[in-house]
TORROLO-132829 format. One record per residue (C-alpha): residue in one letter; x, y, z. Coordinates in steps of 0.25 Angstrom, whole numbers, plus 5000, padded with zeros to 4 digits. Each point is the difference from the previous one (the first is absolute). Example, Ala and Ser with C-alpha at 12.3 -4.5 7.8 and 13.67 -1.06 7.14 Angstrom:
! TORROLO-132829
a504949825031/s500650144998/
//
This chain:
! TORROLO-132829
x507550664928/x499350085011/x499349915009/x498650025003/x499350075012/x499549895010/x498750015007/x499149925010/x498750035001/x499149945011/x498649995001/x499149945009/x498649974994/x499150065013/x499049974992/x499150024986/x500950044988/x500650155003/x501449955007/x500549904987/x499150074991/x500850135002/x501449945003/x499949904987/x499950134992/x501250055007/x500949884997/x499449994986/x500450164996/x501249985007/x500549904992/x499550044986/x500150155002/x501250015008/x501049884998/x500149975015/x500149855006/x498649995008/x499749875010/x498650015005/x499949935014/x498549985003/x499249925009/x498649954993/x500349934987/x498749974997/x499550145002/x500950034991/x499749924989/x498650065000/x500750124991/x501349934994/x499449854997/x501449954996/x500550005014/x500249855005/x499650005015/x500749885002/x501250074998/x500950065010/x500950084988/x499550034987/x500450104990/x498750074994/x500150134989/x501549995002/x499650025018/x500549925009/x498849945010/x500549955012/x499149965011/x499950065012/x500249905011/x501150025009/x500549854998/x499950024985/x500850135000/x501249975012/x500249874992/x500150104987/x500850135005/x501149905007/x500449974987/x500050144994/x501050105001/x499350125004/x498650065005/x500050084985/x500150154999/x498750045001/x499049945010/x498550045000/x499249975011/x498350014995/x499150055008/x500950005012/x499849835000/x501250005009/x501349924994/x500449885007/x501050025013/x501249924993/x499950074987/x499950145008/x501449945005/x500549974986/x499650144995/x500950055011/x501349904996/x499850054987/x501150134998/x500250004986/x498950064997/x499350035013/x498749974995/x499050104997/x498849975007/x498750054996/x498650005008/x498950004989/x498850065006/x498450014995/x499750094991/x499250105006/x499550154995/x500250065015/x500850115003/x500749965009/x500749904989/x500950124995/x500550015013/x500449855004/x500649964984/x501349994998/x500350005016/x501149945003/x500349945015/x501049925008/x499549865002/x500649955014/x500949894992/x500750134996/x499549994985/x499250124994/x498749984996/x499250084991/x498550025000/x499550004986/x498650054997/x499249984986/x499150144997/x499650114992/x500750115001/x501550064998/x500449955013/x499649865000/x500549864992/x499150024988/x499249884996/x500349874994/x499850034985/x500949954989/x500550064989/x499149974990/x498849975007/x499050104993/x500750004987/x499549835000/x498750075006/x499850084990/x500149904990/x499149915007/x498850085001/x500350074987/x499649854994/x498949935000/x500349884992/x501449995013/x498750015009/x499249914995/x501149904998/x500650015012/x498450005006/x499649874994/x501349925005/x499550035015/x498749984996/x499450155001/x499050044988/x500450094991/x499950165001/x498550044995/x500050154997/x498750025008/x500349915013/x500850065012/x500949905004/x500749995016/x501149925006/x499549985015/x501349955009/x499550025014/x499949965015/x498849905004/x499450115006/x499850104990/x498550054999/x499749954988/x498550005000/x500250144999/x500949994988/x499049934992/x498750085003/x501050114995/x500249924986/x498749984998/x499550054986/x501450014994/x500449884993/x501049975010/x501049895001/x500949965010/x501349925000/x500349955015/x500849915008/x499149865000/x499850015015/x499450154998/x499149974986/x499449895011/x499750105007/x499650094992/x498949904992/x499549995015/x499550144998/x500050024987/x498550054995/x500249944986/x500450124993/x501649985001/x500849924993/x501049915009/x501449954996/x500849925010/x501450004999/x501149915007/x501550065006/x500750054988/x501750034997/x500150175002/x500250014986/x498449964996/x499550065013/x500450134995/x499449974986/x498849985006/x500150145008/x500550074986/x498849934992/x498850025011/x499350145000/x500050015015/x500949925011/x499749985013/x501249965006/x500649965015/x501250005010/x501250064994/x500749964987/x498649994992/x499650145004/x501150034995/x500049934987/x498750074998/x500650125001/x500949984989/x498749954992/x499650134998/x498549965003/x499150045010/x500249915012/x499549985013/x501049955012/x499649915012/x501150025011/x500449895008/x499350005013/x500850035012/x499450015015/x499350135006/x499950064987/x501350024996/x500049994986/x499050125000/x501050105000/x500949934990/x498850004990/x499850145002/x501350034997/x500249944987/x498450064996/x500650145004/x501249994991/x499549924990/x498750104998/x501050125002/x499750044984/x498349955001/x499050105000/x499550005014/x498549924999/x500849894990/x500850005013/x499149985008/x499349904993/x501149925000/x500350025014/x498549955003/x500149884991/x501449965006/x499550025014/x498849914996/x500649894993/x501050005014/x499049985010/x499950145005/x498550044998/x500250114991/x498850014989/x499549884991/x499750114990/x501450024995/x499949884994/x499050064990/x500850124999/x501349954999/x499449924987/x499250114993/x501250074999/x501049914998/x500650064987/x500550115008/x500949905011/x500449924987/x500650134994/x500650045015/x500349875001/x501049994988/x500450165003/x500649945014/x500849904994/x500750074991/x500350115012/x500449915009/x501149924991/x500750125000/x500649975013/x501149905000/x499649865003/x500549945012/x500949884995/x500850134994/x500050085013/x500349885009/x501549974991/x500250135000/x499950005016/x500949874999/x501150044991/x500050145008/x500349905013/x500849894997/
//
């Protein structure tokens, strides 16, 4: 019997949901979709239980949807790797969060296999991407080590899709009665053919006075996180309806994106989830300082709106420079809203185009087994 591949992925939870949101995914799909023994080493359990609730954070081992979660504390994990054989085949390194100096060591012992090691980076929508994926270099221990990007195109990783991600979309939205039942579990009201329903996942600082004088007049609803909604009833004139909503497992929160008419999403791996909704959406980029998150919003709008008729585009580009503090106009809001069936129908269109490129859990073993 063939033994399965082994791989340690390590992730560091800088902050928010992004790092464990996007390298749970990734044991999870590894593991279901590629038969491959996956040990997730993190440092926040109770960051992490805000999307997986079955994680114990008084547990220092623990075996969840068939991933090993061990935690990352350099007592904890010399007291575990003394007593295993070997480092693993595959060691992925999220987010460059820096591996421990004694396992760096075991990784060099470790000749059969030399282990794979694997830097997974942001995703990002830059140019410059293309250029630095897949680029591997000689790490002064003498092991390689191999930059790998997440992105749109050819020459990139793909995106973090599994296999029949918008087939169960599909299903979903093609159900109202699966909506609804799934709706009044988390406490959402049920779909109303007239109402225009929007899931709001976003930073403290969002304008969302601006967002509300924009809903005004169209029966709007808003799902949001509970420290947002009370936010939002703060400002809110009266004419919105306001749902609040705790931490949720991925599986729901993506309900929630395939069930709402419109997502405003944040960071990385709910932008992209949203995507993969195939509804409109608006993306909150984490901040970073002197404005450097500017041109990595600019970037994906560019090749996101590659296919949009120009003044959509630069609607979108207005209320996305809004909704991220950059002073563009109030009024795309209005806009943005009077034509929505048009961002919905693109919306759904993009999707589809983009699902043609393989998904990054495929790209990323097809690296490995080309290496080991």
């Amino acid at each position: 019997m063939q033994q399965k591949l082994s791989v340690s992925i390590f992730c560091r939870v800088v902050d928010n949901l992004g790092d464990i949101g996007v390298t749970w995914r990734l044991a999870q799909q590894l593991v279901r979709e590629k038969d491959c023994a996956v040990r997730l080493v993190v440092d926040d359990l109770e960051t992490f239980r805000k999307i997986a609730p079955e994680i114990n954070i008084l547990k220092e081992y623990q075996i969840i949807s068939g991933v090993e979660v061990l935690l990352w504390d350099d007592g904890v994990l010399a007291g575990f790797y003394k007593a295993e054989r070997g480092v693993g085949a595959v060691i992925i390194e999220a987010f460059a969060c820096a591996l421990p100096p004694f396992f760096v060591e075991l990784m060099v012992q470790q000749k059969a296999p030399v282990p794979v090691w694997i830097d997974l980076e942001y995703l990002s929508a830059e140019d410059w991407v293309e250029d630095c994926h897949a680029v591997v270099s000689l790490h002064p221990t003498g092991l390689n080590k191999t930059l790998f990007f997440p992105g749109f195109t050819a020459r990139t990783g793909g995106l973090f899709r599994e296999v029949n991600l918008l087939q169960e979309r599909d299903q979903f939205q093609g159900s109202v009665t699966e909506q609804n039942e799934w709706r009044a579990r988390l406490g959402f009201p049920p779909v109303a053919e007239k109402s225009l329903d929007i899931s709001l996942f976003c930073y403290k600082d969002a304008p969302v006075p601006a967002l509300l004088a924009g809903l005004q007049g169209r029966n709007a609803r808003i799902f949001a996180l509970k420290e947002i909604a009370a936010l939002l009833l703060q400002h809110n004139p009266g004419d919105v309806q306001i749902t609040g909503f705790d931490y949720m497992p991925q599986q729901d929160f993506e309900r929630l994106l395939w069930t709402a008419d419109v997502n405003f999403v944040r960071g990385e791996d709910s932008f992209l989830r949203a995507l993969w909704a195939g509804r409109p959406y608006i993306w909150q980029i984490y901040t970073q300082a002197d404005g450097a998150h500017y041109p990595k919003l600019d970037a994906f709008l560019k090749r996101y709106s590659e296919n949009l008729d120009p003044e959509r585009a630069e609607v979108l580009a207005d209320f996305s420079g809004m909704w991220n503090l950059r002073g563009h106009k109030t009024e795309s809001v209005t806009a943005y809203f009077d034509d929505l069936p048009a961002f919905a129908a693109f919306a759904r269109v993009r999707a589809e185009e983009q699902a043609r490129q393989d998904d990054l859990a495929t790209q990323l073993l097809r690296f490995i087994e080309d290496n080991l």
